[in-house]
N, C-alpha and C positions, 0 to 999 in steps of 0.2 A: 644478395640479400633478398628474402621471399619476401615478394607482396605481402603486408598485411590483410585478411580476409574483410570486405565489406560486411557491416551489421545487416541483419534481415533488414528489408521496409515493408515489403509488400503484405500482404494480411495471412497469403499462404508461406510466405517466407517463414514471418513472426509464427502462425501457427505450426506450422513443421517444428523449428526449433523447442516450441512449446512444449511442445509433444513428447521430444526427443532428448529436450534438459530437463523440463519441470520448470525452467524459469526463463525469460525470455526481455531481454533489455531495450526498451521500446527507443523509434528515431524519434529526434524532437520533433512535438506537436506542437509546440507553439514558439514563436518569434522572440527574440531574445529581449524587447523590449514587453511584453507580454509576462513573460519569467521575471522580469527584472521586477515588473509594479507586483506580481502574485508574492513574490520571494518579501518586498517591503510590505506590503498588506499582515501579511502572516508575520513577520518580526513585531507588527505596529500591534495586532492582538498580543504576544507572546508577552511584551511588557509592562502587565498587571494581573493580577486576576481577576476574573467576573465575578462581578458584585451588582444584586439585584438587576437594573437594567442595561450596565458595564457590561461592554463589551472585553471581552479578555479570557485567558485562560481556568482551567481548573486545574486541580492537582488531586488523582485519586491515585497514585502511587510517589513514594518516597522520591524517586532520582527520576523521575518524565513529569512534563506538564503539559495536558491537552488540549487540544483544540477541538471542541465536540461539533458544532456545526461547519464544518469545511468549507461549505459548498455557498456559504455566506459571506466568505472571508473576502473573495475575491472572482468579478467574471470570469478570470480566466479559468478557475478550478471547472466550472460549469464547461465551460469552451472545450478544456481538455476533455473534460469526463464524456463530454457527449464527440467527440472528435471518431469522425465518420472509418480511421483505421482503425480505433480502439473499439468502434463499435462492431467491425464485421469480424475481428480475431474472436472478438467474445462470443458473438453470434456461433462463429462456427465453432468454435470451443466447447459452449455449454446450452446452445440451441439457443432459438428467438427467444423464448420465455421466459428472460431474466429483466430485473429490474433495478435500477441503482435507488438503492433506501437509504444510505448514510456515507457519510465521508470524514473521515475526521485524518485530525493531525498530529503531533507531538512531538515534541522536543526533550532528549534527555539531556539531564542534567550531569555535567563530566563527574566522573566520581572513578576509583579504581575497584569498586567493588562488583562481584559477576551478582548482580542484582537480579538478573532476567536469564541465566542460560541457557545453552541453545533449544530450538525447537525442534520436538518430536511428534506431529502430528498422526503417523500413519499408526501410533496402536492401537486407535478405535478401531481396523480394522478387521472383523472377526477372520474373516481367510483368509489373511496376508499376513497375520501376526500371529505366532505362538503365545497361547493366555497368558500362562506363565510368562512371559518375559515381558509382560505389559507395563507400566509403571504401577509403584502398588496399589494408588488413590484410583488409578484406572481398572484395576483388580475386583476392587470394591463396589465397585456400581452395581 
């Protein structure tokens, strides 16, 4: 039986694979009692929706309802976000210069409908993508 392959941890690890998938499955940053109170914090919003000074969810699509300030919800989102691996893979990713502006959350709601189909982000790209075969709305601009 072959060994299972260890996940990246290291910053060059992670970035290699980054690099090399496009997507890259980070190790846990935080303590399992840490995930446990973040994981209740975010269910305890998801159970109403905000209303004037209510804390709780919005809904601006039919089958998700969001969580727009994140970074509020619970320390640990902050903990995570600013966690000293996640900061040097971005760093060497996309250079010092960046800055986290927003965090948000969501929960969909089950439904068998393809509500959201998959994502095709790369046709804005004028030399990587033939016009013609852009999406039409993207044709349009």
């Amino acid at each position: 039986m072959l060994a299972k392959p260890s996940p990246p941890s290291s910053a060059d690890d992670l970035l290699e694979a980054l690099e090399r998938d496009g997507v890259v499955a980070l190790p846990p940053m935080l303590d399992a009692g840490a995930l446990g109170g973040l994981q209740q914090s975010f269910e305890r919003v998801l159970e109403r929706p905000a209303f004037n000074t209510w804390r709780g969810y919005e809904q601006n699509e039919k089958w998700r309802v969001l969580v727009e300030n994140a970074l509020t919800v619970d320390p640990a989102v902050v903990r995570l976000a600013l966690h000293p691996l996640l900061k040097s893979v971005l760093r060497r990713y996309i250079g010092p210069g960046f800055a986290l502006t927003e965090a948000r959350g969501w929960k969909t709601i089950r439904t068998t409908a393809d509500f959201h189909g998959w994502h095709n982000d790369a046709w804005y790209d004028e030399a990587a993508v033939d016009p013609n075969r852009r999406p039409r709305a993207a044709r349009q601009l």
